[in-house]
C-alpha positions in Angstrom: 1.0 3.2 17.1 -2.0 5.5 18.3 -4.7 3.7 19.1 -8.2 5.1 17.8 -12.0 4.4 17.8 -13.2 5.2 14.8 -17.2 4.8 15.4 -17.0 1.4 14.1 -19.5 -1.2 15.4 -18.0 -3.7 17.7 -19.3 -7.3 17.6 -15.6 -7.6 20.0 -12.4 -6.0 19.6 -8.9 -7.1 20.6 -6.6 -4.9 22.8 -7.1 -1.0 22.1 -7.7 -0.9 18.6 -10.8 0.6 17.0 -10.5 -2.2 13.8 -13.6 -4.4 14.8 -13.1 -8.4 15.0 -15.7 -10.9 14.9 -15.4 -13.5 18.0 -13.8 -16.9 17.7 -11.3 -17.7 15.2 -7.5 -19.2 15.0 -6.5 -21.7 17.5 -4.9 -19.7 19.9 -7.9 -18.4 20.7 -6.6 -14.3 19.5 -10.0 -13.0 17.4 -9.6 -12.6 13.7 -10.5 -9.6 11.9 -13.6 -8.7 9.9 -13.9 -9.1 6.6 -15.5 -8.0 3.2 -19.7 -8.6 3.7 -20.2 -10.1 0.2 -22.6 -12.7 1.0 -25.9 -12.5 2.5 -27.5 -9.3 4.9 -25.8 -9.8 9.0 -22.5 -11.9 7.4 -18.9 -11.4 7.3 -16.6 -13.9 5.0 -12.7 -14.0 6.1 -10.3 -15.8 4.0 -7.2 -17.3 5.6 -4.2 -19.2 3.8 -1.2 -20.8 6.7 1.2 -23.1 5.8 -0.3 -24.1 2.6 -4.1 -24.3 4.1 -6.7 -21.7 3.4 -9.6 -21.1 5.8 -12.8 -19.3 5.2 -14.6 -18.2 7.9 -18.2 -17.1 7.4 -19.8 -15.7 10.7 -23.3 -14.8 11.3 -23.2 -11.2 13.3 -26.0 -11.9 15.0 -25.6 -15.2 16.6 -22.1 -14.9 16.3 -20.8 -18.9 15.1 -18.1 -19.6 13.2 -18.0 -22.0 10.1 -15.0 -22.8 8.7 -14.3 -24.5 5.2 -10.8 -25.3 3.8 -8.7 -24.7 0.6 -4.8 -24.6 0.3 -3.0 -21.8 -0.7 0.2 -20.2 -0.4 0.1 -16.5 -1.6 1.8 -13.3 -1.4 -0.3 -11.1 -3.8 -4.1 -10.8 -4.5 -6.9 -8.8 -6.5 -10.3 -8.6 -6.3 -12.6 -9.2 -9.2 -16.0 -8.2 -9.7 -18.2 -11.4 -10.4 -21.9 -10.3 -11.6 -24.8 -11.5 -9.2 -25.8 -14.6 -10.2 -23.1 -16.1 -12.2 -21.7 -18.2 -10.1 -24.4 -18.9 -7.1 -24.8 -16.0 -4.9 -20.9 -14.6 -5.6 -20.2 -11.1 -5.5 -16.5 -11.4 -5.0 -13.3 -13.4 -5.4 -9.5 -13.1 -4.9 -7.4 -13.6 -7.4 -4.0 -14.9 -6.1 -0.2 -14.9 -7.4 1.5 -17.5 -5.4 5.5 -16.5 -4.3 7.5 -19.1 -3.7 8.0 -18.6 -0.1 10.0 -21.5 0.9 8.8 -23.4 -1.8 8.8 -23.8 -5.4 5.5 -23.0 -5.9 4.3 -21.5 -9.0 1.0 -21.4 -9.6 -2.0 -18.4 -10.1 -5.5 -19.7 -8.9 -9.1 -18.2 -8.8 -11.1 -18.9 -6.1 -15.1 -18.1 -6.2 -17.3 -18.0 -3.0 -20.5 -21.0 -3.4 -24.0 -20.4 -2.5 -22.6 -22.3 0.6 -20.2 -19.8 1.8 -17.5 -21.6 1.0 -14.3 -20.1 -1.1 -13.5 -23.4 -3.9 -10.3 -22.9 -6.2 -12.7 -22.9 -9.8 -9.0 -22.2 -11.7 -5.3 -23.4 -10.9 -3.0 -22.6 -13.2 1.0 -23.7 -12.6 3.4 -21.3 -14.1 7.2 -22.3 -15.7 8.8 -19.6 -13.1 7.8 -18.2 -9.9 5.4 -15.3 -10.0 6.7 -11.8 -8.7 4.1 -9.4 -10.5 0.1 -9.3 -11.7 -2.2 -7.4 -13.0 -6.2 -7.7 -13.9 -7.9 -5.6 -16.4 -11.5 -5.9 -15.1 -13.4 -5.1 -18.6 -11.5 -7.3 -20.7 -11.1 -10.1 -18.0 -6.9 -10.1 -19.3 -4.4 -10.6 -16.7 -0.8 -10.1 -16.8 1.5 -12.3 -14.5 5.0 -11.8 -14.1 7.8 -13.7 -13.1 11.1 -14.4 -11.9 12.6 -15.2 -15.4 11.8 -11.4 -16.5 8.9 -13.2 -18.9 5.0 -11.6 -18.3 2.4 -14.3 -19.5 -1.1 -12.9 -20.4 -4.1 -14.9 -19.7 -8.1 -14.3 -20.5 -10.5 -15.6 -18.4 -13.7 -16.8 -19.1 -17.1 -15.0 -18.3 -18.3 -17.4 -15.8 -14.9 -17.2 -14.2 -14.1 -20.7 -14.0 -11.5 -21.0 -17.4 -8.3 -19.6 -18.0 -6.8 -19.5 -21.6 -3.2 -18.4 -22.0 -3.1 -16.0 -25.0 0.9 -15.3 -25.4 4.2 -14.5 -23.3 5.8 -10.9 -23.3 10.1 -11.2 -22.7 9.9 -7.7 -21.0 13.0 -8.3 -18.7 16.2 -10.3 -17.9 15.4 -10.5 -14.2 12.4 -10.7 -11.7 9.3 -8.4 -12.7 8.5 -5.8 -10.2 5.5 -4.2 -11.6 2.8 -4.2 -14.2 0.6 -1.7 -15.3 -1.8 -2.2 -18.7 -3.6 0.3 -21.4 -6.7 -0.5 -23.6 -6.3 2.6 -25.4 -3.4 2.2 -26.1 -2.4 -1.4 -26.2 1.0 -0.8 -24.1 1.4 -3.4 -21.8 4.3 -1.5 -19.2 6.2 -2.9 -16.4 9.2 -2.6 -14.3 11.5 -4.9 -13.0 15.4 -5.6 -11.1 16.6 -5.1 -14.1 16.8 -1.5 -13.6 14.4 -0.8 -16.5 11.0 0.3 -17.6 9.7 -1.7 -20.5 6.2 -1.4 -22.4 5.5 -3.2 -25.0 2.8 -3.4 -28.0 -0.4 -6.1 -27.1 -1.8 -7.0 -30.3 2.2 -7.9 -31.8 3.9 -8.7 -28.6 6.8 -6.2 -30.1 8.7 -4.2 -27.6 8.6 -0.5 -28.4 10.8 1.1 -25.9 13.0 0.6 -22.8 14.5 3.0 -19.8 17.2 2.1 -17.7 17.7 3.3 -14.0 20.7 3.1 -11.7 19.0 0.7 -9.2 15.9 -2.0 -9.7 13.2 -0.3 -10.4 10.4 -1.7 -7.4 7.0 -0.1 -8.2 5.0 1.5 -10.7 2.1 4.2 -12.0 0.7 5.2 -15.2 -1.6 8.3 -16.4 -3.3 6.5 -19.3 -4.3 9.7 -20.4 -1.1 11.8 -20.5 0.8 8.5 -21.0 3.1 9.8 -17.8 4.9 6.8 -16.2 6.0 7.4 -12.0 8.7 4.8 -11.2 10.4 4.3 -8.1 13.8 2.9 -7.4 15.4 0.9 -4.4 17.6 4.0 -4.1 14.4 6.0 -2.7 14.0 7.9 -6.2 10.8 8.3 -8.2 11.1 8.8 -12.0 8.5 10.7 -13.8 8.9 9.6 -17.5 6.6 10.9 -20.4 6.6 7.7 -23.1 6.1 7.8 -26.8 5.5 5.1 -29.1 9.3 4.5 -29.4 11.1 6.6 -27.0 10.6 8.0 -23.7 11.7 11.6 -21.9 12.8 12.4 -18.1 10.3 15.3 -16.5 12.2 15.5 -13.3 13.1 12.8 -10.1 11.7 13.7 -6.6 13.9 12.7 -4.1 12.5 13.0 -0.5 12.5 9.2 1.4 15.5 7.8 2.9 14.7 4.1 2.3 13.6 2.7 -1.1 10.2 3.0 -2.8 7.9 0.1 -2.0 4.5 1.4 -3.1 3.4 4.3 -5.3 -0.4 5.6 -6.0 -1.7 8.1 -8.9 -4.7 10.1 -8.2 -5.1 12.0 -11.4 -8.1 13.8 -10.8 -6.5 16.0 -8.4 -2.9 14.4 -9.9 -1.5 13.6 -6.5 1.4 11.0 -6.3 1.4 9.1 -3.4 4.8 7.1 -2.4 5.4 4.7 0.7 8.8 3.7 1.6 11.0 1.1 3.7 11.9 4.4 5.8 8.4 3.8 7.2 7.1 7.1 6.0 4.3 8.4 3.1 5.2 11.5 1.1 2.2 13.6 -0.6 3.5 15.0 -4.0 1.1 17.8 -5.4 1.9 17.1 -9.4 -0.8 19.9 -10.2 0.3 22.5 -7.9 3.4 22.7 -10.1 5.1 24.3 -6.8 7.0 21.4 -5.0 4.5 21.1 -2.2 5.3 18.0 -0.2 3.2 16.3 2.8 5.2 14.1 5.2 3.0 11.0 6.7 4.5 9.5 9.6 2.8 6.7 11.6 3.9 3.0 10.8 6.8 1.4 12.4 7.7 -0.6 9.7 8.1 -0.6 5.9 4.7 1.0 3.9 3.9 -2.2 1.6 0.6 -0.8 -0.4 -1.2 2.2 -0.4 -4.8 3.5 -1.9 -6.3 6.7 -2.1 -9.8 7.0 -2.3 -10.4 10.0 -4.3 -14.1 10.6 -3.4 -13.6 11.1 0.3 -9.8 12.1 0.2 -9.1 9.2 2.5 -5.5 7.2 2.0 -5.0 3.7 3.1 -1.9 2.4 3.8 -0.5 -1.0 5.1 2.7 -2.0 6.8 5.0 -5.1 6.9 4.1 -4.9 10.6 0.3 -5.4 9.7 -0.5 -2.1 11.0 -3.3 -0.7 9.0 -3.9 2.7 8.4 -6.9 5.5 7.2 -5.4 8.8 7.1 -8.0 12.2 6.3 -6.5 14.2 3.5 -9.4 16.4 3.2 -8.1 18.8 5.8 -5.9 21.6 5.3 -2.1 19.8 6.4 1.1 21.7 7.1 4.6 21.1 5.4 7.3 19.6 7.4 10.1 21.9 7.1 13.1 21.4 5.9 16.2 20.7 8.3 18.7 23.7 8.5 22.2 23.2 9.3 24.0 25.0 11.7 27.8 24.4 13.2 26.1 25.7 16.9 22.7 24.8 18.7 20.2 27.5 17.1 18.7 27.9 20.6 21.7 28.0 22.8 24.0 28.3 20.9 26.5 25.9 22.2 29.2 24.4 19.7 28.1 20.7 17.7 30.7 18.1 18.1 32.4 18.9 14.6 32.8 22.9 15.8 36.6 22.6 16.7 37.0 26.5 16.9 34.1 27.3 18.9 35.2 24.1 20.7 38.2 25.6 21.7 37.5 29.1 21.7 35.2 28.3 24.1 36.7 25.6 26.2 33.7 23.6 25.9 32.8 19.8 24.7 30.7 19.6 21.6 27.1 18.5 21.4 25.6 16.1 19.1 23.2 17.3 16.7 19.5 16.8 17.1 16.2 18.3 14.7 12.9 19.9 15.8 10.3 18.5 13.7 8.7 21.3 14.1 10.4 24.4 12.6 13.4 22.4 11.7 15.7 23.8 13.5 19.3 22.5 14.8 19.5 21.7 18.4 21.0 20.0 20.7 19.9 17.4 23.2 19.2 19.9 26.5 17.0 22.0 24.3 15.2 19.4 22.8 13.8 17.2 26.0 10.1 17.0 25.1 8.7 14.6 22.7 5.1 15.1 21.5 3.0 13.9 18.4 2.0 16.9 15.8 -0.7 15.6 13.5 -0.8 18.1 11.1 2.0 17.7 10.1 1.9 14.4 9.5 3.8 12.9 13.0 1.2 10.7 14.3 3.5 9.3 16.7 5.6 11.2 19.1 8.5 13.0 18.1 11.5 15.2 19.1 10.6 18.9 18.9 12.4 21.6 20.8 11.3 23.2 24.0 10.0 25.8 22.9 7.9 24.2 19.9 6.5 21.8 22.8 4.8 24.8 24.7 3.1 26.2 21.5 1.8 23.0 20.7 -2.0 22.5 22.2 -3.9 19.5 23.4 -6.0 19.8 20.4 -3.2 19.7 17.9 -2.7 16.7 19.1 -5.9 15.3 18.3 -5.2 12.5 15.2 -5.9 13.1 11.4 -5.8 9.3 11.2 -7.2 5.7 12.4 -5.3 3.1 13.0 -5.6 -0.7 13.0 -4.1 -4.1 13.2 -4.3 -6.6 10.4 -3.0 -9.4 12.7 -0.5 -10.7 9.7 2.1 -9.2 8.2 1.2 -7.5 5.0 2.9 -7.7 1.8 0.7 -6.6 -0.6 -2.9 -5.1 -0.7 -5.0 -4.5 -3.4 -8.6 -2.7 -2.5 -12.1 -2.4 -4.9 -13.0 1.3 -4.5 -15.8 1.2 -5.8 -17.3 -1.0 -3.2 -15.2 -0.7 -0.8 -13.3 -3.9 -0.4 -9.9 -4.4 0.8 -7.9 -8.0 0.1 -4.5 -7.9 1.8 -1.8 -11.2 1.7 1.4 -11.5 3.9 4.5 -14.1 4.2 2.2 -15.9 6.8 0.7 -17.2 3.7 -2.8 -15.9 4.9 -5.1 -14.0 2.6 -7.7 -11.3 4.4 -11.0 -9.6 3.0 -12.0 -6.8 4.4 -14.8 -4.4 4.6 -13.6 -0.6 4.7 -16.9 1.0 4.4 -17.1 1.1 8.5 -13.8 3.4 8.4 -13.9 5.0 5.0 -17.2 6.9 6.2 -19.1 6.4 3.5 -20.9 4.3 0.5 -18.6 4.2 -1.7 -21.1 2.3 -4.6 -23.3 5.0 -4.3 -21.1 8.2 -3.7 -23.0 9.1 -0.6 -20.4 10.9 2.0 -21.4 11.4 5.9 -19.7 14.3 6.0 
């Protein structure tokens, strides 16, 4: 993974990274990284949760100690809420978590609000029949939707002061584990997907379902236009649906078919209606919705599977996180070329030499056959003797280098190479990530069972509150 500065202030860094870490930290003595500055002017708060124990760490910037408090956990999903100054102590912040039962048969969703002290304290814990799999928080009606293994979604109101939980009914969406969960005030839908290789969405205010769609694989992830009432689902066979629902029926618009792994994280932007799709194939494909021509970008630079994405519509930034915990800012407000598509060819288009498959050629010639090979490039069909140089292509999306044919390599300049993105380490292994645009905090949780708040505004480039940009 390209390693990249950023301008970030650096209070210490691990390896060659530009993400900034505070010093001190786990007991190995490795740094841990910066987190969300909700608290007081000069601090940083970082929540932890391993093996069932939760950490905060609080550290003053400027005299640089550490002061750890502890609360169990054991997550593998959070959100951030919005908690009005004042309303409970100094707290700006506080995750919302959906435990997983990671080796356990834990079950329970919990709220945990940051004290005048510093200090995260659990204020609700709620234990659920079935394990959690799904959640989402509607942040001006204070509703949140949890889903479970048993296909059931529970919906839950909580209190202004943050600190009680009432459980208003259950929803029997699915027969098997929910995936996704996406709600509408205007409408009252309440719409979700799940491995029952459907999309459901049902009525709030009667708990009536009021129409279902059925896929050919388990449907893993979800987005909604609440105004055009446009559903994007994607499959674990590496399809995305787009599905316009009614009250009590639903029709296909079309399926775009471009990863070769299944759909692990979608993202709407319907200002400038941009679908954003991240896949176990490691890879982030730009679909322009409004161009209305098929205009595709290619992302490439995790090495592993894209687990939650984000794209911050004011300063065309995307943020993406990997299983690996690689964490990455990539700048979509710059003009990106199309990877092309692959031809075919039964000979090498440079030297023409027969492919292993070309038995008449083969023979013809009395020559062995050649295996196959791509430029990434200009797509091309070559084979491994015309294809020796390796070499990154930013925009085109290849971050990371990449086979490209001889004679691509010696059009490519040192300032095409320059990178369109920053990259960081998370130092756990994601598994899901949700971020508060607005002021531009980022909570991400991974099977380590260790939940991280972080502050983007150092790598966003801007204020995000106030809509100030840099640039």
């Amino acid at each position: 993974m390209p390693s990249a500065e950023g301008g970030l202030a650096r209070p210490a860094r691990c390896g060659t990274r530009g993400w900034p870490f505070p010093s001190g930290g786990g007991s190995c003595g490795a740094p841990c990284a910066l987190s969300c500055r909700c608290g007081a002017p000069g601090t940083a708060q970082l929540v932890l949760s391993l093996n069932g124990s939760c950490r905060a760490y609080e550290q003053n910037q400027e005299s640089g100690s550490v002061f750890p408090s502890a609360f169990r956990s054991c997550t593998c999903s959070v959100s951030l809420l919005p908690v009005p100054v004042g309303r409970v102590g100094a707290s700006r912040a506080a995750p919302v978590e959906r435990t997983h039962p990671h080796g356990s048969v834990c079950r329970t969703i919990r709220v945990w609000l940051k004290r005048d002290s510093g200090q995260y304290w659990p204020s609700i814990y709620h234990t659920m029949a079935s394990p959690c799999s799904a959640m989402a928080y509607h942040h001006d009606s204070r509703r949140i939707f949890v889903g479970q293994d048993n296909g059931a979604i529970m919906e839950f109101h909580i209190s202004e002061d943050f600190n009680k939980m009432n459980f208003v009914k259950t929803y029997p969406a699915h027969q098997n584990r929910v995936s996704a969960i996406t709600f509408c005030l205007a409408s009252e839908w309440l719409i979700s997907t799940g491995h029952d290789k459907c999309i459901s969405w049902m009525c709030t205010r009667s708990g009536s379902m009021l129409g279902r769609h059925y896929f050919t694989s388990w449907a893993s992830c979800l987005q909604y236009d609440h105004e055009t009432q446009h559903a994007f689902v994607g499959d674990y066979s590496g399809q995305i649906t787009l599905l316009k629902l009614e009250q009590n029926t639903c029709s296909v618009i079309t399926t775009l078919k471009g990863h070769e792994g299944s759909i692990t994280s979608l993202w709407w932007d319907p200002v400038q209606r941009l679908l954003f799709s991240g896949a176990s194939d490691h890879s982030i494909i730009m679909w322009d919705i409004g161009g209305r021509k098929g205009r595709t970008l290619l992302l490439q630079g995790h090495h592993d599977k894209v687990q939650a994405i984000c794209y911050l519509q004011l300063t065309r930034q995307l943020v993406s996180c990997s299983a690996d915990g690689g964490i990455a800012v990539w700048n979509m407000d710059i003009s990106r070329e199309e990877a092309p598509q692959w031809l075919e060819s039964d000979s090498c288009q440079k030297c023409e030499q027969p492919f292993f498959w070309n038995i008449k050629q083969m023979w013809d010639t009395k020559t062995i056959g050649l295996r196959q090979h791509h430029c990434r490039k200009c797509g091309q069909a070559v084979c491994g003797k015309c294809s020796t140089k390796r070499s990154s292509y930013p925009i085109m999306g290849f971050e990371f280098q990449v086979r490209v044919c001889d004679s691509c390599f010696e059009s490519i300049k040192d300032e095409d190479r320059t990178s369109l993105a920053t990259f960081h380490e998370g130092k756990h292994n994601i598994s899901h990530m949700s971020m508060d645009i607005s002021r531009g905090l980022m909570v991400t949780c991974g099977s380590d069972r260790i939940v991280k708040i972080w502050d983007m505004t150092p790598v966003v480039g801007c204020s995000l509150a106030t809509g100030f940009s840099s640039r």
